[in-house]
Every structure is written in structure tokens, then in C-alpha cells.
matplotlib code that plots the C-alpha trace (Angstrom):
import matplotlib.pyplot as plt

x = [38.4, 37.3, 35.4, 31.7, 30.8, 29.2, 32.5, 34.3, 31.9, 31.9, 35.7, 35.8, 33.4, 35.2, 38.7, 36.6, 35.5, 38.6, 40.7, 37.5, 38.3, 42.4, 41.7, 39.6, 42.1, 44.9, 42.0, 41.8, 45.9, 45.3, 43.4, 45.2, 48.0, 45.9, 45.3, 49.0, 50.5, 47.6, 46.8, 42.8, 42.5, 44.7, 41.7, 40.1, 36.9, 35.6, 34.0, 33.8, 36.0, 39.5, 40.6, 37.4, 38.6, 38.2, 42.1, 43.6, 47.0, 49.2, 50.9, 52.0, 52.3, 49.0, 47.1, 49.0, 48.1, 44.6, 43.7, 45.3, 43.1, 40.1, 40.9, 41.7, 38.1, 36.6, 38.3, 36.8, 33.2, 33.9, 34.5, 31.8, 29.5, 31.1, 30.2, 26.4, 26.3, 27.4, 25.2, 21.8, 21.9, 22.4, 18.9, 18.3, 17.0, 20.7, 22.0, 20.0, 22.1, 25.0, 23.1, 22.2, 25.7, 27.0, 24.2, 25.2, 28.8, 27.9, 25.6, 28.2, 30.6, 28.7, 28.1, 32.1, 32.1, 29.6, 31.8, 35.0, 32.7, 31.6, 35.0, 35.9, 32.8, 32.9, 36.4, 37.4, 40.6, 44.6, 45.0, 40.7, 40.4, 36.5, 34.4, 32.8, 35.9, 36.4, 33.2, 33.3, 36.9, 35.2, 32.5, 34.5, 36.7, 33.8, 32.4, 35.7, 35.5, 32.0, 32.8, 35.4, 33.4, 31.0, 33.2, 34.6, 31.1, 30.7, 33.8, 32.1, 29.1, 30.8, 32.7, 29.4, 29.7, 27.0, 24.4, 25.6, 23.4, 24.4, 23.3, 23.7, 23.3, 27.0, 29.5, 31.7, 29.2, 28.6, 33.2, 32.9, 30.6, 32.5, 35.8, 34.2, 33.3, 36.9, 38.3, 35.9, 37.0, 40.6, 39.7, 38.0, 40.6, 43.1, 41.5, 41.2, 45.1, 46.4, 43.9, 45.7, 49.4, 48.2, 47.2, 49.9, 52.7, 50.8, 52.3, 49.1, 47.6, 48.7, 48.0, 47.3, 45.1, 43.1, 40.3, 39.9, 43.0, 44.6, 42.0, 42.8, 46.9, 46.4, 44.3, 46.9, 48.1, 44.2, 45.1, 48.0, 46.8, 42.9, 45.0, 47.1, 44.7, 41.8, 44.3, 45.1, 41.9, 40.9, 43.2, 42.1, 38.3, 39.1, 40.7, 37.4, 36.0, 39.2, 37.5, 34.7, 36.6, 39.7, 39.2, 38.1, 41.7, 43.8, 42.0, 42.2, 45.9, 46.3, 44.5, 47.0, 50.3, 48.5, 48.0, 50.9, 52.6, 50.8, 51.6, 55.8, 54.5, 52.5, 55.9, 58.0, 55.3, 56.1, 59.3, 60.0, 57.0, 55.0, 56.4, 54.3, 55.7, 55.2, 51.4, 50.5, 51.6, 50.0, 46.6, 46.9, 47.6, 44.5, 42.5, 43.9, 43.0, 39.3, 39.7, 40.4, 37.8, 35.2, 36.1, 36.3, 33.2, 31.9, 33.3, 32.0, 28.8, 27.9, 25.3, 26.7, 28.2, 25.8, 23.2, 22.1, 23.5, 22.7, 25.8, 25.5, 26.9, 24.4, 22.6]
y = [4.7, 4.9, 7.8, 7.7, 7.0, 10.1, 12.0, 10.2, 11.2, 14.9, 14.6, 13.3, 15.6, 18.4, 17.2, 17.0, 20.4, 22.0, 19.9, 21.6, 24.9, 24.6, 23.0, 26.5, 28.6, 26.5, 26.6, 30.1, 30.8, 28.7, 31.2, 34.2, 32.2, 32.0, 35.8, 37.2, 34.5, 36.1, 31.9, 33.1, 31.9, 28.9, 26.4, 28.6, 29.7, 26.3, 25.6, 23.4, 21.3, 22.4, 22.9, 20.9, 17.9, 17.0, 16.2, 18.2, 18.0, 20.4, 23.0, 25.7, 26.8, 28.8, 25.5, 23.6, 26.2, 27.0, 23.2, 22.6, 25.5, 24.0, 20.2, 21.7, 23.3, 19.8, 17.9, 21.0, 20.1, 16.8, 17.8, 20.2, 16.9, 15.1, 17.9, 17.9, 14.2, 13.7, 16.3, 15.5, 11.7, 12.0, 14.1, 14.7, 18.4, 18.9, 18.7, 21.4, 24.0, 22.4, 21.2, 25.1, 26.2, 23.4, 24.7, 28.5, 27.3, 24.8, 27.9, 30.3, 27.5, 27.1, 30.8, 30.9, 28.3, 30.6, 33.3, 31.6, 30.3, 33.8, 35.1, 32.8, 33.0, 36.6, 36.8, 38.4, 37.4, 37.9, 41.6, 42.4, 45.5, 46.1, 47.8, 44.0, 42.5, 45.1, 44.5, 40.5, 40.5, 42.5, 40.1, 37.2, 38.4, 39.5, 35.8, 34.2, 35.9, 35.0, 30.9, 31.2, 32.7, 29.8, 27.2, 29.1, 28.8, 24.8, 24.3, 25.9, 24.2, 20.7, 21.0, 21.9, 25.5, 28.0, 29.6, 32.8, 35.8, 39.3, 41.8, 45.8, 47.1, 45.2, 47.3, 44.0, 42.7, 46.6, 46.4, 43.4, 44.0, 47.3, 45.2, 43.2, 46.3, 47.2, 44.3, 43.6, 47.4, 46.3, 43.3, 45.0, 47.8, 44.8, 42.8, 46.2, 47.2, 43.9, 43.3, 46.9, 45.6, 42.6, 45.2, 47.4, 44.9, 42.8, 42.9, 43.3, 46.1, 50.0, 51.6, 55.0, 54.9, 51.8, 54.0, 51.4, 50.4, 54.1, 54.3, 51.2, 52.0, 55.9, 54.6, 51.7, 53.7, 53.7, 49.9, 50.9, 53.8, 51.6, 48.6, 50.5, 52.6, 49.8, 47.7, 49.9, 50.6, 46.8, 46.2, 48.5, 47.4, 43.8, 44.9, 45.4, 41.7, 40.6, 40.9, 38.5, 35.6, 33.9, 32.0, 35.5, 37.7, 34.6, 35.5, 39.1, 39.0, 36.5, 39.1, 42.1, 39.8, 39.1, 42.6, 43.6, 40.4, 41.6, 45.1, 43.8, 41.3, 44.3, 46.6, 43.7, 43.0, 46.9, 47.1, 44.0, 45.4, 42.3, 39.0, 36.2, 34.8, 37.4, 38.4, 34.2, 35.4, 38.3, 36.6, 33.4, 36.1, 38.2, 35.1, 34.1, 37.7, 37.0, 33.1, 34.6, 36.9, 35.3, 32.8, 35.7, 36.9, 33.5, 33.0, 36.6, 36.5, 32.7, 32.2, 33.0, 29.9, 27.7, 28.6, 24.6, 23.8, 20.3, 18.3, 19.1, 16.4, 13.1, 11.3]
z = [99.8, 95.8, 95.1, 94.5, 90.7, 90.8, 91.9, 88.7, 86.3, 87.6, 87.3, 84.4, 82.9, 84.4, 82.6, 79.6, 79.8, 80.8, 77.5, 75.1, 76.6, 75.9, 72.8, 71.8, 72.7, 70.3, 67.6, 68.3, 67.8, 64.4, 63.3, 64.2, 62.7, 59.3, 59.4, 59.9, 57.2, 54.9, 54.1, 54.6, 50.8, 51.1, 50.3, 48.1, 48.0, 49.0, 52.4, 54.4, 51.6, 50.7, 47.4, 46.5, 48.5, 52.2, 52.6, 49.7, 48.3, 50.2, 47.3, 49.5, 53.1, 52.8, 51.9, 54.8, 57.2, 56.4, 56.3, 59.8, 61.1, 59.7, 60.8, 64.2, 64.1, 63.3, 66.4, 68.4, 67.0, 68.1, 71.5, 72.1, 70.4, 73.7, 75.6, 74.8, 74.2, 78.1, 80.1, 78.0, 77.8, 82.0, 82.8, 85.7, 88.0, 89.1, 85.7, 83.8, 84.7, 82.8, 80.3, 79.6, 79.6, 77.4, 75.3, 75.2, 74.1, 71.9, 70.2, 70.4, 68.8, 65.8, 65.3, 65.4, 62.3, 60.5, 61.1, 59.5, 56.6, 56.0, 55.9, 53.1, 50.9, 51.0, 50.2, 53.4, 53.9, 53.1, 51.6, 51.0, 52.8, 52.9, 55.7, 55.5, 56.8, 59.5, 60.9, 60.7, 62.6, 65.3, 65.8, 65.6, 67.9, 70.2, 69.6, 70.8, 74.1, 74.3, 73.6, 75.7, 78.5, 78.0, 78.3, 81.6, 83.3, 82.1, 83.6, 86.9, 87.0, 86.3, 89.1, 91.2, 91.2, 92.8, 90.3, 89.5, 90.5, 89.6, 91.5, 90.3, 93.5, 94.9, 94.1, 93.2, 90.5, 89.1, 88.8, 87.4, 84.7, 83.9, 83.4, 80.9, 79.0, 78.9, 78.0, 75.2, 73.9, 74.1, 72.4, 69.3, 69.1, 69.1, 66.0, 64.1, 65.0, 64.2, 60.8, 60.4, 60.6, 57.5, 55.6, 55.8, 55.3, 52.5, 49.2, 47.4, 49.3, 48.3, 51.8, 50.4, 47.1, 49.1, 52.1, 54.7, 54.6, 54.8, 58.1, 59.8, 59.4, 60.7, 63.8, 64.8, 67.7, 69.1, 70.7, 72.1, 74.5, 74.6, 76.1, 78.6, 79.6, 79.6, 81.5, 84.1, 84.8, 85.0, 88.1, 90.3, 89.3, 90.4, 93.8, 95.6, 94.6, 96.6, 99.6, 98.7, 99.3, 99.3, 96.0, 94.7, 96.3, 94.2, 90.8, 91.3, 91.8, 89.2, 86.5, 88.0, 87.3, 83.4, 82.4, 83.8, 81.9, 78.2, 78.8, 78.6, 75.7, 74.0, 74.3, 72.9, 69.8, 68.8, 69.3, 67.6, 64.6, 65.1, 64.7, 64.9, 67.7, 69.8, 68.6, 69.3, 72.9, 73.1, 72.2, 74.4, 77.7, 76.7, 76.4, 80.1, 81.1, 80.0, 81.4, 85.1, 84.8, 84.0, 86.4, 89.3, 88.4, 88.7, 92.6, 93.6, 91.9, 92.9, 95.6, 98.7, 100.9, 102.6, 100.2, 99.0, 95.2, 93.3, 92.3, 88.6, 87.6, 89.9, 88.1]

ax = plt.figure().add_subplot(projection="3d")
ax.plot(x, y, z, "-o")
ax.set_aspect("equal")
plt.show()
């Protein structure tokens, strides 16, 4: 038998959702990409225009690059228009917890553009090495996490998932919230160590005459021992929220094989000092790492079964 039409459009919604949240990551890589080619100043000082064009000439690599990351950003704003477009022209009671999620991503979305915009008025990019810069690649990398997250959750109340309740006096949810912490930590430390490796290998930066740049090169081996450390400590904090359920044992499992799987990526980066390949990899697995998080926190911190949940997506 065909499904109901209100079935489709969940599903449908839900594959919407899920292609928005892959297509952020890839937009995501673009960007890291734009940052270890040093192609930051590729269209100039101009934003949201290239070169002073919408579709400029391509000179150089940098140009090429830069421009891809920033169409790639535009076909994102598309999708997150979809996004909102479908969950607030369907109104209805069941809907406006989705509605407020697509809201909180679409927010955190546009605070990401501001971010990049930022980065390029201000000159923030290829071998500036200003306390400015430091501090806008920490909150953009805290922002990404945060979109991410967002998405995460829309993806889980598409598909009719429970409202998500924390509550501080389960030892799960207090675990939980503690591995967020960490990751977030490993996160920062990460942007600062690899923003320390551009520096330090750009032909226009003189490590030792230039302060913040002599800082952020002395304190690259912070990441490695914040990760490991950070990492270690995350697995065993997932292990109690295991018990919950069995939705919840898969994703805890699944986040042990990750950080085991980016410690052997984060050895390789090193060893191999940092080849693009390898850092693309090592930020698409700690972006999975924070994907099956949030989504574990989301099946141990939902309302517990049988309590009665709207289909999200009826109309």
C-alpha cells in the first residue's frame, strides 16, 4: 500500500534535511581548503562580489578556489531557503518544533556568512597573523559545530523525533554535556594548531620577528595532547548512555570506532607534516564525531518511549 501523503512529505523533508546537512559539511571542507592554499584573498577584498564581478575571470588557483567556496556557500543558502520555506508555509501545532530548529540553523547559517565576510574585509586571511584572526577562526570554528548541531536536531524532528529534555540530575545527560565541552576544546585547539601550520609554512610570514605567529607555532603541540587526551576521555563518557537504549549503545560505539579512527588520521597528518589531503580527512571525521553526538544525545535525552509526540511533519 502507498504511504500516507503525510509520510512522503516527512520523508521527503527528512532527505531534504539530511542533503542540507552533507552539503554543509563539503561547504565546510571548501573552506578549510581556502585556508591551507592561503586563497583567503583570492577575490580580493570584495564581498559578496569577486574581483568586483559576480562570476569573475578565473587568473589563478587562489581566485578559482576562493570563488568555488563562495558559490558553494550560495547553493547552501538556497537550501536552508528550502528548508524554512517548507516547515513555515505547512503551519500547523505539530510543526513548530521544526519550524524552531530550522530557525536556529538557519540563524546560525547566516551568522557563519558574517563570519566569512568578516574575515575578508578585515583582511584576515592567507599569511595576516593578528590576535583578530585568532579569535575569528575560533568562533567560526565554534559556529560550524553549532550549524552543524542544528541541522542534526532538524533532521530529528523531521523524522518525528521526541522533544529533547535534559535533565542534570541523569548521570547520562550530565556525560553528555561534558563531552560536548571536550570536543568543542579539541575543536578550538584544532583551528588555532592548524591556522598555526599556515602561518608557519607561508612564504610571507617571518615566524620569529612576527608575536602571534611565534605563539601560535610554539603552542602547536597543545592540539595534539588536547585531542588525545579529550578523546580518550570522550569514550568512556559515552559508555554509560549505552544503556539507555539500543539506538543509543549503536551511536556510542559508533563515536569509540571515530575517535579511535582520527586518532590514526591525526598521527598520519603529523607524520606526513600536514598535507591537505589528510587535514580534509581529519576535519570531515571530527565533524562525524560531533554528527553522532549530537545525534546520541538526542536518543538519550528525548522523552522517554510512550510519552505522546506530534508527527512534525502533518499538516
Amino acid at each position: 500500500m502507498d504511504a500516507p501523503p503525510a509520510l512522503r512529505r516527512r520523508d521527503r523533508f527528512t532527505l531534504l534535511a539530511m542533503a542540507v546537512l552533507a552539503f554543509t559539511i563539503l561547504v565546510i571542507v571548501s573552506g578549510d581548503v581556502v585556508q591551507a592554499t592561503e586563497s583567503g584573498a583570492g577575490c580580493g577584498e570584495s564581498w559578496p562580489r569577486c574581483d568586483g564581478s559576480l562570476i569573475p575571470s578565473i587568473g589563478d588557483a587562489k581566485t578559482a578556489i576562493e570563488f568555488t567556496h563562495r558559490a558553494l556557500t550560495a547553493v547552501l543558502g538556497a537550501g536552508f531557503a528550502a528548508l524554512v520555506l517548507w516547515t513555515w508555509t505547512r503551519r500547523s501545532p505539530g510543526q513548530r518544533r521544526l519550524q524552531r530548529s530550522v530557525a536556529w540553523a538557519t540563524g546560525l547559517f547566516v551568522v557563519e556568512v558574517v563570519i566569512g565576510a568578516l574575515l575578508v574585509r578585515y583582511g584576515w586571511v592567507e599569511d595576516d597573523a593578528s590576535f583578530g584572526r585568532v579569535v575569528a577562526d575560533a568562533v567560526h570554528l565554534v559556529n560550524t559545530f553549532l550549524l552543524v548541531g542544528a541541522l542534526v536536531l532538524v533532521v530529528h524532528n523531521a523524522r518525528g523525533g521526541a522533544a529533547i529534555r535534559v535533565d542534570p540530575t541523569r548521570r547520562p545527560d550530565r556525560l553528555l554535556l561534558g563531552g560536548f565541552v571536550i570536543l568543542l576544546l579539541v575543536g578550538i585547539t584544532g583551528a588555532v594548531n592548524s591556522l598555526a601550520d599556515t602561518l608557519y609554512f607561508a612564504d610571507g610570514v617571518d615566524v620569529e620577528s612576527t608575536p602571534i605567529a611565534s605563539i601560535l607555532v610554539a603552542i602547536r603541540g597543545v592540539h595534539p595532547v588536547v585531542a588525545i587526551g579529550g578523546g580518550l576521555l570522550l569514550a568512556v563518557l559515552v559508555r554509560p548512555a549505552a544503556e539507555v537504549n539500543p539506538a543509543a549503545r549503536r551511536l556510542s560505539g559508533a563515536i569509540q570506532v571515530a575517535v579511535l579512527g582520527q586518532f590514526a588520521i591525526g598521527l598520519l597528518n603529523i607524520a606526513l607534516l600536514t598535507p591537505l589531503e589528510t587535514q580534509v580527512l581529519h576535519l570531515v571525521t571530527a565533524h562525524g564525531v560531533w554528527v553522532l553526538l549530537v545525534a546520541l544525545a538526542a536518543s538519550v535525552m528525548g522523552e522517554p518511549a510512550g510519552v505522546p509526540h506530534r508527527d512534525v511533519m502533518a499538516s
